[in-house]
N, C-alpha and C positions, 0 to 999 in steps of 0.2 A: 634254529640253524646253528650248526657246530663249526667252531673254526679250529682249525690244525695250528699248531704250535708254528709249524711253517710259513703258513700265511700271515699271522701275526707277525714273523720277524720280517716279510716280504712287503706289510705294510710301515711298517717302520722304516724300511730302507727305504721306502718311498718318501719317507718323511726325514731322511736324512739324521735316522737317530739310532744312536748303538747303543743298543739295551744289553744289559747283562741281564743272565740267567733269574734271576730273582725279579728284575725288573721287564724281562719278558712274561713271565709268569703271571704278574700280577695285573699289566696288561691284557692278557690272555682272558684272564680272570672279568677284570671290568669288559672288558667288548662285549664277551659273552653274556653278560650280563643286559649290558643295551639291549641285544639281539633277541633275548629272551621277552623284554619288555615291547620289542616291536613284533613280537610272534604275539604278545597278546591283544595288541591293540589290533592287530588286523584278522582274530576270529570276533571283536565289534561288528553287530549289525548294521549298518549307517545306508541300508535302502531308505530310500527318501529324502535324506541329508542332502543338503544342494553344497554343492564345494562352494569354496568362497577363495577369492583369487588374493583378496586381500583383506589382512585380519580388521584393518580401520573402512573398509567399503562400507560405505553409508551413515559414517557414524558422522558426517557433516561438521559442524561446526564445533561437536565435542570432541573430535580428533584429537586436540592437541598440538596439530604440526602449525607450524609456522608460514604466514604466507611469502610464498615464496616472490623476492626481487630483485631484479637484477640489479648489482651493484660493481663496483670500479673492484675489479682484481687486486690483489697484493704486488707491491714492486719488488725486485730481488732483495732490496737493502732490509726492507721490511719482515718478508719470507728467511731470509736467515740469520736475523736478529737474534731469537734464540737455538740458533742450532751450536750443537756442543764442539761443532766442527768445522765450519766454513770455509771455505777454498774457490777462488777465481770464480766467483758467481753461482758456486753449487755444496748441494751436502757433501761433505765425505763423509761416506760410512765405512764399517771395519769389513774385510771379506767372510763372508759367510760360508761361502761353499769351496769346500776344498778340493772336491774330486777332479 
């Protein structure tokens, strides 16, 4: 699959980032690249292959996750302990979106 120089900077605006010419480019460059490597994974044969929903299904006990318990929540004084920022019981963060 080929992508247009256009579409790359139309994905980026969707991501809220201003590429310059060089850094479109190269952009451009890696996408196409992924793109290339999912055009080859999908001429793989995989009749017979049963999908699997989840990569740890059935691996039981050797999973590794943690059993899950419910436990008492964090209080506010707690929760923003280490925030860089704290105000009247919440984060402030810095604004992000300009538009």
């Amino acid at each position: 699959m080929k992508l247009t120089e256009k579409e790359v900077r139309y994905v980026a605006e969707l991501a809220n980032l201003a590429l310059s010419d060089a850094e479109a480019g190269k952009l451009h460059a890696d996408l196409e690249g992924i793109l290339e490597h999912f055009d080859k994974l999908s001429e793989i044969d995989t009749t017979g292959v049963e999908p699997m929903a989840q990569v740890l299904y059935g691996a039981g006990v050797t999973s590794g996750l943690r059993e899950d318990r419910p436990r008492e929540p964090l209080d506010n004084r707690t929760a923003l302990a280490n925030a860089p920022q704290p105000g009247a019981g919440y984060f402030k963060v810095p604004k992000v979106i300009e538009r």
